[in-house]
C-alpha positions as CSV (number, residue, x, y, z in Angstrom):
1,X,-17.3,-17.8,-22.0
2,X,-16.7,-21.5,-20.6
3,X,-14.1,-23.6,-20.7
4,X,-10.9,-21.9,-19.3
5,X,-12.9,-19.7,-17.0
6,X,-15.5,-23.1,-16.0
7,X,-12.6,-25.4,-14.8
8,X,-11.2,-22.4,-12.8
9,X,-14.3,-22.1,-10.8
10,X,-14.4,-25.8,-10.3
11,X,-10.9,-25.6,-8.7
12,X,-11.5,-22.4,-6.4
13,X,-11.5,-24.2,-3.6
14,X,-8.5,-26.4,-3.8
15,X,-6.0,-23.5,-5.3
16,X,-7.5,-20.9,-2.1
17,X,-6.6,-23.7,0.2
18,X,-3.4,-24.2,-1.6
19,X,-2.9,-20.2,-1.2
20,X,-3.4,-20.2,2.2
21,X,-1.3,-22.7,2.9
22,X,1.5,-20.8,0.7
23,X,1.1,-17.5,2.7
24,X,1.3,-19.3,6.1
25,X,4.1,-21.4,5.3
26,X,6.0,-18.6,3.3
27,X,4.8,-15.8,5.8
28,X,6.2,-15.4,9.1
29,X,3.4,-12.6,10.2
30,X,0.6,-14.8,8.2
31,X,1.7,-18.0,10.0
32,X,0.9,-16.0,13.4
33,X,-2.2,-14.5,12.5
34,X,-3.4,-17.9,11.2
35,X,-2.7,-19.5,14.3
36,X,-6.3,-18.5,15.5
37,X,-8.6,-21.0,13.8
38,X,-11.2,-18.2,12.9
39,X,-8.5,-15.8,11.1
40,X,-7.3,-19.0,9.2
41,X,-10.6,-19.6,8.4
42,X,-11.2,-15.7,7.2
43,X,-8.4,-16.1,5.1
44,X,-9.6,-19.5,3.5
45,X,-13.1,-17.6,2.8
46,X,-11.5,-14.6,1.4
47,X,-9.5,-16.3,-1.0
48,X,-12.1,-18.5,-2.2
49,X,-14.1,-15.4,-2.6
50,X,-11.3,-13.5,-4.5
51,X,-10.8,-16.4,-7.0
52,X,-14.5,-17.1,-7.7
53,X,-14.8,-13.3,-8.3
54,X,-12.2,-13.1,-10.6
55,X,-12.8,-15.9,-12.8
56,X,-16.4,-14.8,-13.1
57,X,-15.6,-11.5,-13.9
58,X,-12.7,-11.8,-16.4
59,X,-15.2,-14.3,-18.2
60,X,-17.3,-11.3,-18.7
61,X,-14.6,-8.8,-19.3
62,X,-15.9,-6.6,-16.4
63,X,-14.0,-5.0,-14.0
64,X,-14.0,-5.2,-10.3
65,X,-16.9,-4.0,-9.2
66,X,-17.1,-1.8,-5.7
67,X,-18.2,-4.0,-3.2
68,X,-15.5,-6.6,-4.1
69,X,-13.1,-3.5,-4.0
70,X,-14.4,-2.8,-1.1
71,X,-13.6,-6.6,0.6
72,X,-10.2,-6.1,-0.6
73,X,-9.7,-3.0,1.1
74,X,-11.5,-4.0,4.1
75,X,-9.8,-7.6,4.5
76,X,-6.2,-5.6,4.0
77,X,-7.6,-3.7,6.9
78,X,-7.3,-7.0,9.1
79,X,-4.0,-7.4,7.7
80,X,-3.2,-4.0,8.9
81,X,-4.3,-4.0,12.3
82,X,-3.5,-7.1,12.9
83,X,0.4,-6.0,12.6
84,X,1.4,-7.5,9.6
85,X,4.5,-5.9,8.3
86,X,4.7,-4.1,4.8
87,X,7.6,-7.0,3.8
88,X,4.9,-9.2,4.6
89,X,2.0,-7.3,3.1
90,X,4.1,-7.1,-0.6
91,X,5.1,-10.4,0.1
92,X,1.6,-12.4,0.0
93,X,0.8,-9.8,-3.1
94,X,3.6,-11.3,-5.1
95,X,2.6,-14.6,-3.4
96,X,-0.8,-14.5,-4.9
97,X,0.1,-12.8,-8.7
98,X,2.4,-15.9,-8.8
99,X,-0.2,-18.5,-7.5
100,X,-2.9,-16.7,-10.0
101,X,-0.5,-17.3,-12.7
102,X,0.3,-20.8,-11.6
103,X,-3.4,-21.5,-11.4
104,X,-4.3,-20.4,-14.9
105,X,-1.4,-22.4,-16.4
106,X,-2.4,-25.5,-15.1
107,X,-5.9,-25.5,-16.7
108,X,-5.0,-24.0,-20.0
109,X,-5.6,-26.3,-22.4
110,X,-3.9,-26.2,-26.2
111,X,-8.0,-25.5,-27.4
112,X,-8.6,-22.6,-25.5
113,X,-6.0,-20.0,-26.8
114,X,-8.9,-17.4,-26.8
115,X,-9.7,-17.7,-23.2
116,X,-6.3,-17.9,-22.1
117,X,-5.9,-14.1,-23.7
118,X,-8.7,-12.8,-22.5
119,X,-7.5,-14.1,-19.1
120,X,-4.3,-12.5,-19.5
121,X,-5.7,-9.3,-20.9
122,X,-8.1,-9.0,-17.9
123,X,-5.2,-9.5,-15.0
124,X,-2.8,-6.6,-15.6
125,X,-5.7,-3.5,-15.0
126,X,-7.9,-5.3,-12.2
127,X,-5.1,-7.2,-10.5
128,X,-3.5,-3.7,-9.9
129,X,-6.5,-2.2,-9.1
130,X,-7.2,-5.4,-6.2
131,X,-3.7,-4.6,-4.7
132,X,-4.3,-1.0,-4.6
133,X,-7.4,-1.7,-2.4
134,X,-6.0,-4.4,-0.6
135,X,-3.0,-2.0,-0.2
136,X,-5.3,0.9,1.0
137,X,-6.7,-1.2,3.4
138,X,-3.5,-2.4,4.9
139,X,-2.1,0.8,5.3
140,X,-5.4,2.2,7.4
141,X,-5.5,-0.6,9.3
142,X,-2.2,0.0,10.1
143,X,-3.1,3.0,12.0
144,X,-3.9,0.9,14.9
145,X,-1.4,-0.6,15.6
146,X,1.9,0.8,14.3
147,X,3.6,3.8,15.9
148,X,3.9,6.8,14.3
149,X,7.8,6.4,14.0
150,X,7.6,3.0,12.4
151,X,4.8,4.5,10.2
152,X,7.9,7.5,9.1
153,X,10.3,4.9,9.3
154,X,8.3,2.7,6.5
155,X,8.3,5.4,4.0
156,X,11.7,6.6,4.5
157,X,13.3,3.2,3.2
158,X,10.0,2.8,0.3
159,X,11.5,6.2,-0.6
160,X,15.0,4.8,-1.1
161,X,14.5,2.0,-2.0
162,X,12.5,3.8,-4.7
163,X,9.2,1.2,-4.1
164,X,5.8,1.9,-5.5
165,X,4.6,2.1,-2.4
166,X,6.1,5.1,-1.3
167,X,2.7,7.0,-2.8
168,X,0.7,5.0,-0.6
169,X,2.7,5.5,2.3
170,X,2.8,9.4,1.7
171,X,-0.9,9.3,1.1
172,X,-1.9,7.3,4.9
173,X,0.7,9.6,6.5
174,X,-0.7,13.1,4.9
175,X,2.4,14.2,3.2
176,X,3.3,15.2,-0.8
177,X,5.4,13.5,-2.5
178,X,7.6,15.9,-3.7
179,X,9.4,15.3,-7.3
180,X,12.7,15.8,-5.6
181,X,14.1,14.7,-2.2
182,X,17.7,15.7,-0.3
183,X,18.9,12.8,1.4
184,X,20.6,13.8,5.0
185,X,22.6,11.1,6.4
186,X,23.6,11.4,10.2
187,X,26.4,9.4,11.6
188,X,27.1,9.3,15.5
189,X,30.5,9.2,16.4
190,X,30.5,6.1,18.6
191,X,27.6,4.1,19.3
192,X,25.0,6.1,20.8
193,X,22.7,3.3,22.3
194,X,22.6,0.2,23.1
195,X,21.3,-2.6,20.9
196,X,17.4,-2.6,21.3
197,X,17.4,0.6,23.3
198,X,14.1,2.3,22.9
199,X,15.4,5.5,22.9
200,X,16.3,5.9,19.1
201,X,12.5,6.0,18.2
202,X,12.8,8.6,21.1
203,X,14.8,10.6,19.5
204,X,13.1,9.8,16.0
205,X,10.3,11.1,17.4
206,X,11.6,13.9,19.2
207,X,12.6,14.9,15.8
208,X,9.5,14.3,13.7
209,X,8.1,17.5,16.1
210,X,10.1,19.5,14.7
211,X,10.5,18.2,11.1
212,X,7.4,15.8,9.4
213,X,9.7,14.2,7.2
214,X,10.1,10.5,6.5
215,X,13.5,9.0,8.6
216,X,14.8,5.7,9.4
217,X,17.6,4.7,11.4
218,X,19.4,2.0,8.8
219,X,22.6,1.4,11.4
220,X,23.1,1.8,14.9
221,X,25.2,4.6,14.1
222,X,23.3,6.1,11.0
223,X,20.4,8.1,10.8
224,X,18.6,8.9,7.3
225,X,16.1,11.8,6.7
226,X,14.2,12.4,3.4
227,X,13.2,16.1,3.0
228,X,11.2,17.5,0.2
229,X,13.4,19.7,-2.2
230,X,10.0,21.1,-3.7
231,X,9.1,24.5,-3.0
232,X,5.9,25.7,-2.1
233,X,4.8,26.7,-5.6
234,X,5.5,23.8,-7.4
235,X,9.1,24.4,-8.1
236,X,12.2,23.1,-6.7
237,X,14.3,24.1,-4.3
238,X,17.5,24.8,-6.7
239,X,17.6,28.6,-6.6
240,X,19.5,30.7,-4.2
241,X,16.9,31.2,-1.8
242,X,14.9,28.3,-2.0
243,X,18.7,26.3,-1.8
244,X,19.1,28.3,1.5
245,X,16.0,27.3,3.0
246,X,16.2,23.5,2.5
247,X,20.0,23.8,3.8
248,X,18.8,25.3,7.1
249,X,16.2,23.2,7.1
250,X,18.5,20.0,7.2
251,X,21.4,21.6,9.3
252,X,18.6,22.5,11.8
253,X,17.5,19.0,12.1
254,X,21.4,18.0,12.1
255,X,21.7,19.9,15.1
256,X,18.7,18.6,17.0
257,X,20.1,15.2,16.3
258,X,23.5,16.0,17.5
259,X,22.0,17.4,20.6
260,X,19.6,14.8,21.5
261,X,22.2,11.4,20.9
262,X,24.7,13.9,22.8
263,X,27.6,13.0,20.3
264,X,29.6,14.8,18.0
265,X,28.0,13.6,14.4
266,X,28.9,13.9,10.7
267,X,26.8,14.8,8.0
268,X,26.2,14.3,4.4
269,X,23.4,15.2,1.8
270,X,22.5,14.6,-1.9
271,X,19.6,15.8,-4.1
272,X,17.7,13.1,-6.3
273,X,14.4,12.5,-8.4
274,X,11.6,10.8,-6.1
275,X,12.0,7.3,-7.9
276,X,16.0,7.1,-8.3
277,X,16.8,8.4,-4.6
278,X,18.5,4.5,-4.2
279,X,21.5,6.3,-6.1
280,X,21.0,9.5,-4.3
281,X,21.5,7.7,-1.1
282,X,24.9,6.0,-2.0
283,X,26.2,9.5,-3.0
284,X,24.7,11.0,0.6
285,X,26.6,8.1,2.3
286,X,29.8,8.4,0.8
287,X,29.6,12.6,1.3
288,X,29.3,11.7,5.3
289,X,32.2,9.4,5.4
290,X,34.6,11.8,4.2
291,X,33.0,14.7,6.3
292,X,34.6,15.3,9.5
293,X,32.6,14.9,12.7
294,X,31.0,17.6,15.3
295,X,29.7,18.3,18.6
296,X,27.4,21.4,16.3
297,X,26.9,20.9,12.9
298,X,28.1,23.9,11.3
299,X,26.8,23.0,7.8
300,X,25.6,20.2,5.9
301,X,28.5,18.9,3.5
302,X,27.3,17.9,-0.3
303,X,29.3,17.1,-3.4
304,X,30.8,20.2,-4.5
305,X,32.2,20.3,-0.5
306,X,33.5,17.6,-0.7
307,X,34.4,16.4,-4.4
308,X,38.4,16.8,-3.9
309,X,38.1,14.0,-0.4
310,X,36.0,11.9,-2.7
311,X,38.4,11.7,-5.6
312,X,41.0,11.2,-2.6
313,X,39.5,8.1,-1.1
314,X,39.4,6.3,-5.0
315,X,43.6,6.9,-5.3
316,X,45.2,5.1,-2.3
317,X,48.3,6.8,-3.0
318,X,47.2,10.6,-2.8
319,X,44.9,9.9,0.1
320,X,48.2,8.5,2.0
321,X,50.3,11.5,0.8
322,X,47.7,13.8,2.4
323,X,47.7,11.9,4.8
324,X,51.5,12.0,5.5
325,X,51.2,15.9,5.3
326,X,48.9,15.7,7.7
327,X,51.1,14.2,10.5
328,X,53.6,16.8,9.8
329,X,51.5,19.7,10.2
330,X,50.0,18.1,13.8
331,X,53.7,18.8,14.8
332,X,53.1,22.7,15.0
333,X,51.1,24.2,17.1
334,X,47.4,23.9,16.6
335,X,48.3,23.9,12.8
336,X,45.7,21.9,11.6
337,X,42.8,23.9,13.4
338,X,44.3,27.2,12.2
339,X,44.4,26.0,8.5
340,X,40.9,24.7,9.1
341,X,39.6,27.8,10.1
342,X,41.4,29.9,7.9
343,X,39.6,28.0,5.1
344,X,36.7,28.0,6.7
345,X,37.1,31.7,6.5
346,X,37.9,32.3,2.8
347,X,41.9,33.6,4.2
348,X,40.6,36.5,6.1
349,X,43.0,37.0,9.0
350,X,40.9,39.0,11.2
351,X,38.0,36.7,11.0
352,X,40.0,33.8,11.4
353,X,42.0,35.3,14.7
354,X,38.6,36.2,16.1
355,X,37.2,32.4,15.9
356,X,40.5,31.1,17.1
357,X,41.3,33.9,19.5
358,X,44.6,34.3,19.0
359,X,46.2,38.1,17.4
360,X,46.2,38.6,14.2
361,X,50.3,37.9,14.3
362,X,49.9,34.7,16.1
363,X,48.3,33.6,13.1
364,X,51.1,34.8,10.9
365,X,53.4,32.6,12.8
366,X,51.5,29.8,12.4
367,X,51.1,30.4,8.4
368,X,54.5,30.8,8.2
369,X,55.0,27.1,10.8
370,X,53.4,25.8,7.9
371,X,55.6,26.6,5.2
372,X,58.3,25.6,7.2
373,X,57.4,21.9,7.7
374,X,55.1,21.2,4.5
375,X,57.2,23.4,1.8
376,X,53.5,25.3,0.7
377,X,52.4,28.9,0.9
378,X,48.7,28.2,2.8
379,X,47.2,31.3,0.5
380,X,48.9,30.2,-2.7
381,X,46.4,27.9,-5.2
382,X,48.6,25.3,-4.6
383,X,48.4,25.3,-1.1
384,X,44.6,25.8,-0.4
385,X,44.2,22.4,-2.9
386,X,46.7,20.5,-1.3
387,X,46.3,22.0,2.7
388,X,42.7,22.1,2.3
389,X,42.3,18.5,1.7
390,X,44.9,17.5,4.2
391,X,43.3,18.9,6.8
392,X,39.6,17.1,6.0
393,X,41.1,14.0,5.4
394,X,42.6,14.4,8.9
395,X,39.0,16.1,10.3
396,X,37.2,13.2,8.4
397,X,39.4,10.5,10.6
């Protein structure tokens, strides 16, 4: 074919110029690396290259052949190693899809219908197949230069941000992808560290010794893990024991977490599909902020722990009424921890005396304190739904 495909060799050298100006201008890390005359110059050459290639080969209808696979994926390298981040890396991809379209549109002439399609028919398969090089590249080069925390850190938010890098990611780190994920969120009561400190990838990395999972601190206060819900036989981890496992898994991490910032923290978890876990994340979040914090984790709070608190904090009103009962029970002695624990302990006295150390009466006075200053039976239905979420709204703060 000639025509479309004749002027667009003609012009390589004017729109890879053009490109590289784009990336450098658009491109904070590109800018830097371009600073150096010969990187600038790499970048001119490779994008010459690129466009020449593909307007020769979409002419023919051929694909990508592997040496010019191979450029991509070593010139991504570069990219990698020389510390460009991933916003960066998808960035100049998008840069250049737009640029390629631009580029063709310009020279498309009312005659050459036929060309244009075939154009268009050739970009969708081998421009994915460039990135995916380019993108394996970048990710190896990475390697070099980009801690191992960052590296965790990276896929954690492709994760849940559901990006279609998170495959790519998995796949330079050595981990599965599993088909479902629970989302822990860990909030420090009080800033732990100052802003900058070095000491959160500390603990991050502390952490990743014990658990290989991907996590990212997204607020000074907030720490996000992503553990697979998959079981080792292909499954998921829904059933009883399977459930267990991942729960101990996550309140084990919890506790690490609590122990290394050395503050009481509060938890919150939500399962999700590996592709939607942006949802899954907003459900985690809101779990944690109406989950009371602690010095130990005791367990990791999810929906169906916390589904009354929830509805609460939607209804002004009822959440203040709670709220209201709540001051009047902090008038009695230890009253809120007793009906905390006694919860906590499906209303078995004995067990409940034990953790509080008090006799087994004490705690009938208390129970009856109760009645006397709320008007509800603690053991009656009515009183666990009302008492029960009194006293987490009042744990939760």
């Amino acid at each position: 074919m000639t025509g479309l495909f004749t002027v667009l060799r003609q012009r390589v050298d004017r729109n890879a110029k053009r490109a590289v100006e784009v990336y450098t201008n658009e491109l904070a890390d590109f800018r830097a690396a371009a600073a150096k005359p010969t990187v600038r110059a790499g970048m001119l050459d490779f994008a010459v290259l690129l466009r020449r290639r593909e307007a020769e080969l979409a002419a023919d209808g051929a694909p990508f052949e592997a040496t010019d696979l191979a450029s991509l994926t070593a010139f991504g390298a570069e990219r990698g190693a020389q510390g460009v981040s991933l916003a960066d890396q998808r960035g100049v991809l998008l840069l250049h899809s737009m640029l390629t379209l631009r580029e063709i549109q310009e020279v498309a002439a009312p005659n050459q219908l036929d060309h244009l399609m075939a154009m268009l028919a050739w970009l969708p398969t081998n421009g994915l197949a460039a990135q995916q090089a380019y993108t394996r590249g970048y990710l190896a080069g990475q390697k070099k230069c980009l801690p191992v925390v960052n590296r965790f850190a990276e896929l954690a938010k492709a994760l849940l941000e559901d990006s279609v890098l998170a495959a790519d990611l998995a796949e330079s780190l050595e981990l599965r992808l599993a088909q479902r994920h629970l989302v822990l969120v860990m909030r420090v009561l009080g800033m732990p560290f100052a802003a900058g400190d070095g000491r959160r990838d500390q603990v991050v990395d502390l952490l990743l010794r014990r658990e290989r999972v991907p996590m990212a601190w997204y607020e000074p206060d907030e720490l996000v893990a992503v553990l697979p819900a998959d079981d080792p036989n292909g499954g998921t981890n829904g059933g009883t024991n399977g459930g267990e496992q991942l729960e101990h898994r996550a309140l084990t991490l919890a506790r690490e977490f609590a122990e290394l910032v050395d503050r009481p923290c509060s938890t919150g978890a939500a399962q999700g599909p590996t592709g939607a876990l942006g949802e899954t994340l907003t459900l985690a979040r809101r779990v944690n902020r109406v989950s009371p914090p602690e010095t130990v984790p005791s367990h990791i709070p999810t929906l169906r722990d916390v589904f009354v608190e929830l509805g609460v904090t939607e209804l002004p009103q009822v959440d203040e009424w709670l709220r209201d009962l709540a001051r009047r029970l902090a008038a009695g002695p230890d009253l809120v921890r007793t009906l905390d624990a006694f919860y906590r302990h499906d209303m078995n006295r004995l067990n409940t005396a034990g953790e509080l150390r008090i006799h087994p009466r004490t705690l009938d006075y208390r129970l009856h304190r109760v009645r006397e200053l709320v008007g509800l039976e603690p053991a009656s239905t009515r009183g666990v739904r009302t008492l029960s979420a009194a006293v987490a709204r009042l744990r939760a703060g």
